[in-house]
Residue, then its C-alpha position, 0 to 999 in steps of 0.5 A: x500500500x505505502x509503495x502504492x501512494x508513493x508512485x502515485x505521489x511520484x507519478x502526480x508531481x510531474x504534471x505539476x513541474x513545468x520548470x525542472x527544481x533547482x538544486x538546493x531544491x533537489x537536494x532538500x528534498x532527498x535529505x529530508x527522504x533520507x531522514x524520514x526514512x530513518x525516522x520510520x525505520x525507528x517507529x518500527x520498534x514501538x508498538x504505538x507507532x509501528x503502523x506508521x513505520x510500515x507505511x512512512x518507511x515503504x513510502x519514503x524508501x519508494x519516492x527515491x526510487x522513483x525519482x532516481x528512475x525517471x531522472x538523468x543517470x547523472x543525478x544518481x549519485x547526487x541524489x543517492x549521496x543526499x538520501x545517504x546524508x539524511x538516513x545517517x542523521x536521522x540514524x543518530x537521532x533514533x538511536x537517541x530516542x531508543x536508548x532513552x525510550x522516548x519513542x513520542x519523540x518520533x511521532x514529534x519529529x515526523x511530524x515537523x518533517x512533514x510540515x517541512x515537506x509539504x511547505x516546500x511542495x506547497x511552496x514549489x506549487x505557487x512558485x510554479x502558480x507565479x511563474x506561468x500567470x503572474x510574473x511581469x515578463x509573462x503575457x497570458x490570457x485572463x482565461x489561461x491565468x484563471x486555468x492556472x489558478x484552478x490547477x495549481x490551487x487544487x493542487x495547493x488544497x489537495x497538499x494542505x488536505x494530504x499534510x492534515x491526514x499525516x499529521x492526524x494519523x502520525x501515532x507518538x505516545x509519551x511511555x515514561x509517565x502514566x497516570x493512574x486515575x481512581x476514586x476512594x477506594x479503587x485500589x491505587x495504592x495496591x496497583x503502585x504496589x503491583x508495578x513495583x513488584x512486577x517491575x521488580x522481578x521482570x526488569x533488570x536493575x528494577x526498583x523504585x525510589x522510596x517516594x517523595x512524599x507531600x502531607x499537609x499535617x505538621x505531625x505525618x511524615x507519610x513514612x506509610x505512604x513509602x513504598x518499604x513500609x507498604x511492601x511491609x505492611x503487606x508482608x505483616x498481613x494488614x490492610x493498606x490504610x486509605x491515603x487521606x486529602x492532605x497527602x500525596x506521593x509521586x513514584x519513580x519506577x525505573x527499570x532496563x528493558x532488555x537490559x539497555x533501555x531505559x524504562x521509568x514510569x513516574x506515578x502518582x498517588x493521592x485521595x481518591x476524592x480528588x476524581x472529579x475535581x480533576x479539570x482546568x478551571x481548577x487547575x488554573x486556580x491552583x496554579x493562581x494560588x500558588x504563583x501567589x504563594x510561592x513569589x513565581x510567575x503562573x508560567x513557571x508553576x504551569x511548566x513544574x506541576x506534575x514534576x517529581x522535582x517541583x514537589x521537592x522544591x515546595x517540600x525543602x522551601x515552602x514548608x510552612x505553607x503546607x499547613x495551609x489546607x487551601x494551599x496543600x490541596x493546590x500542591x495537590x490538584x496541580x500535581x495530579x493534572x499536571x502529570x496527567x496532561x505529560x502522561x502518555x498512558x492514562x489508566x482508569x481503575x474500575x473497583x472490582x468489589x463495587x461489581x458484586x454489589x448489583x445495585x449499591x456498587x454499579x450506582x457507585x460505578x455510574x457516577x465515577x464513571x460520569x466523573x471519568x467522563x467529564x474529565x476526558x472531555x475537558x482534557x480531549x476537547x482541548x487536544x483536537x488542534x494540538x498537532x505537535x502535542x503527543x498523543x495519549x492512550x487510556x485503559x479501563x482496569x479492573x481491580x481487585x479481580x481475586x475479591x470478585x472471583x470470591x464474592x462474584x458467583x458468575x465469575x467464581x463459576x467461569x473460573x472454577x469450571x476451569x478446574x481452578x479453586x483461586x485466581x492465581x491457578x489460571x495463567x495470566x497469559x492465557x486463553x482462561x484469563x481472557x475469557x474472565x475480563x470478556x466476562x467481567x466487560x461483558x458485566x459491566x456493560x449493563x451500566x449505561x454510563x460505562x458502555x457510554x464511557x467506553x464508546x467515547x474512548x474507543x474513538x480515542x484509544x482503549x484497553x481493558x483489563x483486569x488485575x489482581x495484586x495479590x492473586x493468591x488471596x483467600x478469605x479469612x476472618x476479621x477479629x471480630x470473628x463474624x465475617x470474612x475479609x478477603x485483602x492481598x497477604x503477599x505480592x503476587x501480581x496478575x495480569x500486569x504483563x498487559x499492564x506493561x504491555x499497554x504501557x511501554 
């Protein structure tokens, strides 16, 4: 296909060149080839862009050809020599962005390349426009002028048409930060837990920081919220205490795929009552308060918020503004959008213990679903000229499926007509554990809002899937004896290979 459109990109561009492209011209063009053809070759090697690799790399590996073929054999090697140029710069640039794994930064490039490509078409077309109607030493009719016009100004529209389907359909992901998005209870402190561990285990030097922890209470140091005293807590048999409104912690994953590239995931952990206050009007007015606050131009706090290193300044500098609530809640919220308008990946936890409750739980799960909603058009609704900006990609995640297999009976059913007496004797890459997140969609496709929600981002871009941290997990009493309390007692993460998979 992509050799296709390039020899009927190469077999238009004639009709339109009625004087031969000077030389800078000529070597322009092949230099840019060359770089987008290394470009493109780079895309290859995520997920997220592959596609467009495909496509780009047979097209701009096609065009030269072409042109190599309806031109002089004295150009050859002019034309091959420039092409060889391009392919070596843009060879160091993707070797940069691979070792770094900053693949957005592909789709970015690509993208002003093609701006730079079709601005020397377009440019070459009213050249070309200027030339045969309206140069003073041209003597024409007012009827081959008005031809003229028509035929290189539909050239013209059919070039702008052409640069905004490319640079729509130019895919570029941002993988090192992701946001974690969840109301109270939702499980995003255990799903933290989930990535370190599987980081941990399945990536070479994996391991996190302890957290940089931000609380409004003079007498909490949130040692709690870090991830020792987490994986403690665990280990001890306790239930992970909520995070409550004046606190926050930021996460630093980090980790080398295949041993040389880099993977650091930031994360962000906070009160869920946050959810659904999370948009720009707030924003802006965090941003107001603490320009204000902290002496420093609304642009600054803008371009810190959501930065592991903007929490630390307000940490070491401004302490005793944290004992403000007002202000504390502004560190909060700005944080939290902020890294969610820099995340690539966005996930969207589903509490799994709110779908065994017919009634209660899925009108709980109505209303964060609307919260979710309207936090997707507020952030999307601003992204549809944004061109240059990355793009995102979001999951649906259900937690806690260990809880829904035990309290679920449709679930427990599927699962232990698998000849399986807990989550953790399915494998989580197998034909069985997609089948439980085909049946748990297939349960929460009964909310009206959740089949509106998934509507909305399949025009965007949507996974599902259904974790457990804690696969192992069984019901034991409570102290009080009279019941049974079904909580993670280990670190034995499923399905968090398509976590990472979604991910990286």
């Amino acid at each position: 296909m992509s050799i296709v459109v390039a020899y009927i990109f190469t077999s238009i561009a004639p009709v339109f060149k009625l004087h031969p492209p000077s030389f800078v011209l000529t070597v322009c063009v092949e230099f840019l080839c060359g770089l987008f053809f290394a470009i493109a070759v780079g895309m290859l090697f995520n997920e997220d862009s592959r596609i467009n690799g495909v496509i780009y790399t047979g097209i701009f590996a096609a065009i030269p050809v072409f042109y190599v073929y309806s031109s002089p054999w004295a150009d050859i090697g002019l034309l091959t020599l420039t092409f060889s140029a391009g392919v070596l710069c843009g060879a160091v640039f993707v070797a940069q962005v691979v070792i770094t794994n900053r693949y957005d930064n592909l789709a970015k490039f690509a993208k002003v390349l093609f701006t730079l490509f079709f601005a020397i078409i377009i440019g070459f077309l009213a050249y070309e426009m200027y030339l045969t109607s309206f140069a003073p030493d041209t003597a024409v009719s007012e009827a081959y002028v008005t031809q003229n016009i028509f035929f290189f100004g539909a050239g013209i529209v059919l070039s702008l048409i052409l640069y905004w389907l490319a640079i729509k359909i130019t895919i570029g992901v941002r993988a090192s930060e992701i946001f974690i998005f969840g109301p109270r209870s939702s499980g995003k402190t255990y799903f933290v837990l989930g990535l370190w561990s599987y980081i941990s285990e399945h990536f070479e030097k994996g391991h996190s920081n302890e957290g940089v922890v931000l609380t409004g209470d003079p007498n909490d140091e949130g040692d709690e919220l870090r991830i020792s005293s987490l994986y403690a807590s665990i280990l001890d048999g306790k239930i992970l205490s909520r995070t409550y409104r004046y606190q926050m912690v930021m996460y630093q994953l980090t980790g080398k795929k295949y041993g040389l590239i880099p993977v650091k995931w930031t994360v962000v952990d906070y009160a869920g009552e946050y959810y659904d206050e999370l948009n720009e009007i707030n924003f802006t007015k965090a941003v107001s308060l603490l320009s204000d606050r902290l002496g420093m131009p609304e642009g600054e706090v803008r371009k810190g918020a959501g930065t592991i290193d903007f929490v630390k300044y307000i940490k070491l500098h401004h302490p005793e503004e944290l004992i403000d609530p007002e202000f504390t809640k502004s560190v909060i919220l700005s944080t939290m959008y902020g890294n969610f308008i820099r995340a690539g990946k966005v996930i969207f936890l589903i509490d799994g213990e709110k779908i065994t409750d017919d009634r209660k739980g899925h009108a709980q799960l109505a209303r964060e679903f609307g919260g979710y909603m309207k936090t997707l058009i507020d952030l999307e609704g601003k992204n549809y000229l944004g061109f240059f900006r990355p793009n995102k990609k979001y999951a649906l995640v259900v937690t806690k499926t260990d809880l829904v297999f035990w309290k679920n009976r449709e679930i427990r059913n599927l699962i232990q007509s698998m000849n399986a007496e807990k989550l953790s004797d399915i494998p989580e890459m197998s034909r069985e554990a997609l089948n439980i997140e085909n049946s748990l969609f297939e349960i929460l496709s009964s909310n009206k809002v959740f089949k509106n929600l998934v509507n909305m981002m399949n025009d965007i871009s949507m996974y599902f899937v259904a974790v457990s941290v804690d696969a192992s997990a069984e019901p034991f009493p409570t102290e009080e004896g009279f019941e049974e309390e079904i909580a993670p007692t280990a670190l034995a993460p499923w399905r968090f290979t398509e976590i990472f998979k979604f991910g990286l």
